[in-house]
C-alpha positions in Angstrom: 159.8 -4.3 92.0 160.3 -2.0 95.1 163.4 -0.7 95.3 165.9 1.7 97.4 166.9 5.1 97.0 170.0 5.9 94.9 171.8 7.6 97.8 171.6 4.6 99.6 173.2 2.6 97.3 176.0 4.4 96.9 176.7 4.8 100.8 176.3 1.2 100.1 179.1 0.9 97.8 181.8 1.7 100.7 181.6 -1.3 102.0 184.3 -3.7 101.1 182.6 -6.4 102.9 186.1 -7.5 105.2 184.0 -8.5 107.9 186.2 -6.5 110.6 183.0 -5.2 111.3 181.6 -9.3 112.4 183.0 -9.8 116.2 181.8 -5.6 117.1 178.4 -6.6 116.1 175.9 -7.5 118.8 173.2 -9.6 116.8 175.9 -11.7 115.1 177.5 -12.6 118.1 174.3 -13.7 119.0 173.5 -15.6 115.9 176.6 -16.4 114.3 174.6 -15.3 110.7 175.6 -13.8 108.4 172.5 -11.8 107.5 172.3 -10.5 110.5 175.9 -8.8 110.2 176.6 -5.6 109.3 178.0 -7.0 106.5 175.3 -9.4 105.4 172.9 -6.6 106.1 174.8 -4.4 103.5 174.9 -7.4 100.9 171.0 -7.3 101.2 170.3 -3.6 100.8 172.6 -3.5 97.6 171.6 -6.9 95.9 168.0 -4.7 96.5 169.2 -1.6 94.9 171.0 -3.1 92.0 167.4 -5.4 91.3 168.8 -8.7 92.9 166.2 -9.0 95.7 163.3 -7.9 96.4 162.5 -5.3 99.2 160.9 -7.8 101.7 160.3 -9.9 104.4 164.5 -10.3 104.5 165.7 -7.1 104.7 162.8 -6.1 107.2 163.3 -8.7 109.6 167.5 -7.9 109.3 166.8 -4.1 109.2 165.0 -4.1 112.5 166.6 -7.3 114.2 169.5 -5.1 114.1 170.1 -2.7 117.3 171.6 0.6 115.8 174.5 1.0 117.7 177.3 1.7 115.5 179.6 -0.2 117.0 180.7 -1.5 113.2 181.7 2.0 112.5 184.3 2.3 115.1 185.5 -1.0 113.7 185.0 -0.3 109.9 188.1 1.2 108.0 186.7 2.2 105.1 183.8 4.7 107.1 180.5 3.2 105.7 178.0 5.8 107.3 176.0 2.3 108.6 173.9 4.8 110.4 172.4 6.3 107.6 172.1 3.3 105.8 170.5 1.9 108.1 167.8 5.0 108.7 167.5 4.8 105.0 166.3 1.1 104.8 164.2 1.6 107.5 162.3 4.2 105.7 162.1 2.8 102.7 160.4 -0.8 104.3 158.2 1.6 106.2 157.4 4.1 103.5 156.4 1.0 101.4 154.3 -0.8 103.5 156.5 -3.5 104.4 156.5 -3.3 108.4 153.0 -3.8 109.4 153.0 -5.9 112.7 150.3 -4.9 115.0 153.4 -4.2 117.3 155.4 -2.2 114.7 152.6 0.3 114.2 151.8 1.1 118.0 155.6 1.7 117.8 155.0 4.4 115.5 151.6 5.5 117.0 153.4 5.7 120.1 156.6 7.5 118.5 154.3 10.3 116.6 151.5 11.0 118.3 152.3 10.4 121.9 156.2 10.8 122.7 156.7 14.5 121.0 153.7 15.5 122.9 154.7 17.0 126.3 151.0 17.4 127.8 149.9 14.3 126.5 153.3 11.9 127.5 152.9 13.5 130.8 149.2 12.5 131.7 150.4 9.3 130.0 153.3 9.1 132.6 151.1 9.7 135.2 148.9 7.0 134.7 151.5 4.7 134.8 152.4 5.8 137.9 149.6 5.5 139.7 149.1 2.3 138.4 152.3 1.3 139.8 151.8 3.1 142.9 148.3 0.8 143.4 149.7 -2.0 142.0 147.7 -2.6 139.1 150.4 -3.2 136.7 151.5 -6.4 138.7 147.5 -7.4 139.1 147.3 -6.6 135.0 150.5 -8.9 134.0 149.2 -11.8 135.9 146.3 -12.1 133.4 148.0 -9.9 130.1 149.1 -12.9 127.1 152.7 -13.4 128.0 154.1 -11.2 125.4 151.9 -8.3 126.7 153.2 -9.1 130.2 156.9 -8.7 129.8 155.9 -5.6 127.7 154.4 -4.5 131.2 157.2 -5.6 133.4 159.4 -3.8 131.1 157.7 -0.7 131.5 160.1 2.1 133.5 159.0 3.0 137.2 157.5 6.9 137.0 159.8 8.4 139.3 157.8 10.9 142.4 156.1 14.1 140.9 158.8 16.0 142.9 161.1 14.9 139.8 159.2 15.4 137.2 159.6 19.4 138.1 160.3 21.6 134.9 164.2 22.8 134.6 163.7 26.8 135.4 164.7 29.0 131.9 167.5 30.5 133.2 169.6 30.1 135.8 173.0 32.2 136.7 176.5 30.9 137.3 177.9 30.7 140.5 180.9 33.0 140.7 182.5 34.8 137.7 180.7 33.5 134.6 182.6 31.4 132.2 180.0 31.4 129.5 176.5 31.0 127.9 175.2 27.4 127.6 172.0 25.7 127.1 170.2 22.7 128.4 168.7 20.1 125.9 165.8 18.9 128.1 164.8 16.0 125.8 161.1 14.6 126.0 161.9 11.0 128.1 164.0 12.8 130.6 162.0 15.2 132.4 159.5 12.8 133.4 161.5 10.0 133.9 165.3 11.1 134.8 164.5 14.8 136.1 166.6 14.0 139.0 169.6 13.6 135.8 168.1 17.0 134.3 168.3 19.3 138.0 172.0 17.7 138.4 173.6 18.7 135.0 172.0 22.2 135.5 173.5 22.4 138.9 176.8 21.0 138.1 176.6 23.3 134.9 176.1 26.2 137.2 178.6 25.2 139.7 181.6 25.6 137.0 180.9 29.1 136.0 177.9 28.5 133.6 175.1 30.5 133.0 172.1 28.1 131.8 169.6 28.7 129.3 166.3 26.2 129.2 165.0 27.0 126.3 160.5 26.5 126.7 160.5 25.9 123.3 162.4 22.7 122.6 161.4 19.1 121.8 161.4 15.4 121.3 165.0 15.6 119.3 163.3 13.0 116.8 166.1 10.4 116.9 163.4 7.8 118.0 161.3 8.5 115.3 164.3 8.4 112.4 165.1 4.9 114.0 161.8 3.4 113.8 161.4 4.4 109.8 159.4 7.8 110.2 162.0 9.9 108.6 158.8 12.6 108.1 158.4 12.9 111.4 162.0 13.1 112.9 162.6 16.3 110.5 159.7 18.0 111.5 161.1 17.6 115.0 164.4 18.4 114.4 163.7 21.7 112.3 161.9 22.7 115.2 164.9 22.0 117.8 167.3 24.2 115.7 164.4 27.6 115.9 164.2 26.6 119.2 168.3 27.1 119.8 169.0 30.0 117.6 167.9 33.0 119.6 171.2 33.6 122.0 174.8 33.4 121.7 175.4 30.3 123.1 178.9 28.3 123.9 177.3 25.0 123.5 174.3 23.1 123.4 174.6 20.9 126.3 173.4 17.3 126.0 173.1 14.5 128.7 171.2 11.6 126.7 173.7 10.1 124.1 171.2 8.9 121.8 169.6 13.2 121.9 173.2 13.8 121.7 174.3 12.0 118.2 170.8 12.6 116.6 171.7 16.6 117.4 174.8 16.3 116.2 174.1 14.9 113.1 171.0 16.5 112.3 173.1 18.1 108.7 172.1 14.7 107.8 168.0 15.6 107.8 167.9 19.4 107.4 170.9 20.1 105.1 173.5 22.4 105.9 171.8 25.4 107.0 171.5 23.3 110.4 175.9 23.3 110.4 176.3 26.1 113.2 173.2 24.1 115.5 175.0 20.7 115.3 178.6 22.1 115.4 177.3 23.5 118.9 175.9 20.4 120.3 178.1 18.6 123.2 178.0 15.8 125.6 177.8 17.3 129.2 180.9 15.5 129.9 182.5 16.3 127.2 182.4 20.0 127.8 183.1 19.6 131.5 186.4 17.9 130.2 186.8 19.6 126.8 186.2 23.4 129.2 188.2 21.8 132.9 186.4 20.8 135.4 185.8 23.0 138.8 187.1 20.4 141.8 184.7 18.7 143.4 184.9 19.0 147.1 183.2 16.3 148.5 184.3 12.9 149.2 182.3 9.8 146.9 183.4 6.7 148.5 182.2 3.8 145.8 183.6 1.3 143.2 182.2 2.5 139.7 181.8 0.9 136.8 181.4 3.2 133.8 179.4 1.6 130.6 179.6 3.6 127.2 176.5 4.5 126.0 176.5 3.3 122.2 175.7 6.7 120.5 178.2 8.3 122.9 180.9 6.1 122.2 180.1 5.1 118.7 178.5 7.9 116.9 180.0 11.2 118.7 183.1 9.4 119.8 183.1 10.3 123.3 184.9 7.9 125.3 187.5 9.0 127.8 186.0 12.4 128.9 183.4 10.6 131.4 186.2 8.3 132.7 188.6 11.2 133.3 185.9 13.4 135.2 185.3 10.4 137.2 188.4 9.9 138.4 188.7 13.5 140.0 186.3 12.9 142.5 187.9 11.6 145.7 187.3 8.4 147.2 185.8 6.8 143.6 187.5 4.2 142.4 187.2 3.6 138.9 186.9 0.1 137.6 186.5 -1.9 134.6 184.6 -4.4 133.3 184.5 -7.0 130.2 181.4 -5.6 128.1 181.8 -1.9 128.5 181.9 -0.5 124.8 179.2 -3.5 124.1 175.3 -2.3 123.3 173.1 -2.8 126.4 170.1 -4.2 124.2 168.5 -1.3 125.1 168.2 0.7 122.1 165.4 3.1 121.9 162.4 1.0 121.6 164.4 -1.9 120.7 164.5 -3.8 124.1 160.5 -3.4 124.0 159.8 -4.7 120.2 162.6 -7.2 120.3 162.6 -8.3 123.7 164.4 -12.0 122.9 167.2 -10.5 121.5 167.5 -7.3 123.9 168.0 -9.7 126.5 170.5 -12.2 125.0 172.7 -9.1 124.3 171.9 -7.7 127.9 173.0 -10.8 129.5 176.8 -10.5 127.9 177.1 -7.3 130.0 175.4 -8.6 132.7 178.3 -11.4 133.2 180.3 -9.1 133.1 179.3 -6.8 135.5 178.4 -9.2 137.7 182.5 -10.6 137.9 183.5 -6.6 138.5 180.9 -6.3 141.6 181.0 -2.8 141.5 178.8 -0.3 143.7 177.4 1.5 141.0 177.0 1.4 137.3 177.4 4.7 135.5 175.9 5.5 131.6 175.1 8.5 130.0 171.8 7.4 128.5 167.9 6.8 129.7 167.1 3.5 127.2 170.4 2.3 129.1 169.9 3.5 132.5 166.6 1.4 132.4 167.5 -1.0 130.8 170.9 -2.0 132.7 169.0 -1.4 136.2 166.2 -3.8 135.4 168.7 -6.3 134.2 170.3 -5.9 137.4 167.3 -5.8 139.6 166.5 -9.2 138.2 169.6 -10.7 138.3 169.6 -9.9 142.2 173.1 -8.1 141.9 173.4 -5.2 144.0 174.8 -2.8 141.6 172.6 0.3 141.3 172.7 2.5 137.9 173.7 6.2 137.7 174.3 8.8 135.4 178.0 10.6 135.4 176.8 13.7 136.0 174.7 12.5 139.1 178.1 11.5 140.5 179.4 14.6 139.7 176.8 16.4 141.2 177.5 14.3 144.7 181.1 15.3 144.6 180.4 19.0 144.5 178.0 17.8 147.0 175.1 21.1 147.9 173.4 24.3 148.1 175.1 26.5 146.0 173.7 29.1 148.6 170.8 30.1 147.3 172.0 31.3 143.6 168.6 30.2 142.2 166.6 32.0 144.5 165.1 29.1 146.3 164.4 27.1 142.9 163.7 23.0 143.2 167.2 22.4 141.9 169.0 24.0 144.2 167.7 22.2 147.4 170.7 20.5 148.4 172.6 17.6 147.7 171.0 15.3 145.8 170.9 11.9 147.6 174.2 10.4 148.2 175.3 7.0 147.5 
């Protein structure tokens, strides 16, 4: 009989099984079972280790039913590392042959041989969007099986090559210098949020930062660990930390929170010889808060709702810092909705491999956003930016999705003059609300 790893079940073991962990949990509230708890999810994994159960079709299904979010942590007093266990079982189904869905293995195909790739997610990307610009993908999912279809209609719109620019390496602050940082590029965001990229170097730049890009970064692997290829996801992080450790550097700066928390924990791959990389590793709003923020001088005149990303709020335990930088830009109004702290459904890949369940959990938020009415919707994360917006879009609310920093980045509101020496990202004011 298969079995899991002893390190497993003893994280395993922390569990007291109170169930304060139930009404935070996404896929119960969906279900209502028990299995598909954190809870019952933990009662499978150690009636596995200790010879109980088998590891099988079960524990699969829960293990990757489940979205990853964390939010049991936050609720869990005893601090089960869910996380970890949950990267754990993953492997283990995977490592063992237990996940082998034609859809599960384009996942991984996809996750190792395509994603990490810059060159090759590029041409990929730009495909895509000229498919989209001609309108084949419309033509296509008229006559795609219907699962293939909503794969299709899911797909993220390839922003204009303009975008999809590369950050410059270096870039000097504006006035006296505060500090060192660098940029975490990530592999999604340049081709898909660049905009998001130019306007956290900018607002970097703008508060007394000198930037570092460094060429050498990566996919941060976090992707990969969630989908079972452990392998993988250390290879890529190993090379993140190299990439990082030739300059004296205040922080790492992250603005995905799902780079962000895989970053940050990265001890829990490579050991602690990867301590002083993680310990550097911030959320761009968290160091613009954590450091004080420069005041914005221009006016943003919109109702915002801001929606915590769930490895921001879950698994660094950033929660107020966004909020507060948000409410020093004049003329925002800051306003709350119902589901906030809730997952999206977005969740990596999740919202593409379980698309039933992405959207049950997606519609939660949905009502609620929907009874705010805001102007905008702000998260700090690209599987929720997309994910939210296309919810939205099909919804017919009028809400449109924005990063914090974006709105950060209006508020300061223009040329710099000139401190990048006519660079991309320093063309203007990004476009206003």
């Amino acid at each position: 009989m298969t079995t899991l790893a002893p390190e497993t079940y003893a994280k395993s073991l922390d569990c007291v099984h109170c169930g304060l962990c139930l009404d935070a949990c996404p896929t119960y509230r969906a279900t209502g079972r028990e299995t598909s708890s954190p809870r019952g999810r933990i009662y499978l994994m150690r009636g596995v280790a200790e010879g109980r159960a088998a590891l099988a079709d079960l524990l699969q299904e829960e293990a990757f039913l489940c979205l990853g979010c964390r939010a049991c942590e936050t609720a869990c007093p005893s601090g089960v590392q869910y996380g970890s266990l949950l990267e754990d079982t993953r492997t283990a189904l995977v490592d063992q042959g237990l996940r082998r869905s034609p859809a599960a293995r384009l996942e991984r195909a996809l996750l190792k041989h395509l994603v990490p790739h810059p060159r090759r997610l590029r041409l990929a990307l730009s495909g895509l969007a000229l498919a989209q610009r001609l309108q084949l993908d419309r033509l296509a999912a008229r006559v795609l099986p219907a699962r293939l279809a909503r794969l299709l209609s899911a797909a993220p719109r390839v922003p204009p090559a303009a975008e999809r620019v590369a950050l410059p390496e270096w870039l000097p602050a504006e006035g006296t210098s505060r500090g060192v940082v660098a940029v975490f590029a990530g592999c999604v965001m340049p081709e898909l949020f660049g905009a998001v990229n130019a306007a956290t170097v900018r607002v970097l730049v703008r508060n007394g930062y000198d930037v570092w890009v460094p060429r050498s970064q990566g996919c941060c692997g976090a992707l990969q660990a969630h989908a079972g290829d452990r392998e993988t996801a250390h290879q890529l992080a190993a090379h993140n930390v190299r990439a990082f450790e030739d300059r004296a550097l205040d922080a790492v700066i992250v603005n995905s929170a799902g780079c962000g928390a895989a970053l940050r924990e990265v001890t829990h791959w490579l050991g602690a010889d990867a301590q002083a990389f993680a310990d550097r590793v911030r959320d761009v709003c968290e160091f613009l808060d954590e450091r004080g923020l420069r005041a914005p001088s221009q006016r943003v005149a919109a109702r915002v709702c801001y929606d915590d990303p769930c490895h921001l709020v879950h698994a660094q335990r950033v929660r107020d810092a966004p909020r507060r930088l948000l409410a020093q830009i004049d003329g925002l109004e800051l306003i709350s909705h119902g589901d906030a702290a809730a997952c999206c459904g977005a969740a990596g890949t999740y919202n593409l491999t379980q698309p039933e369940m992405a959207g049950a959990v997606l519609d939660r938020k949905l009502n609620a956003l929907a009874e705010a009415d805001p102007d905008w919707v702000a998260t700090g994360n690209p599987g929720c930016l997309m994910h939210i917006a296309g919810g939205l879009r099909r919804r017919g609310l009028r809400a449109r999705v924005v990063h914090p920093i974006e709105l950060l980045d209006w508020a300061y509101g223009g040329d710099p003059g000139g401190a990048a020496g006519g660079s991309p990202f320093f063309s203007g004011a990004a476009k206003r609300p």
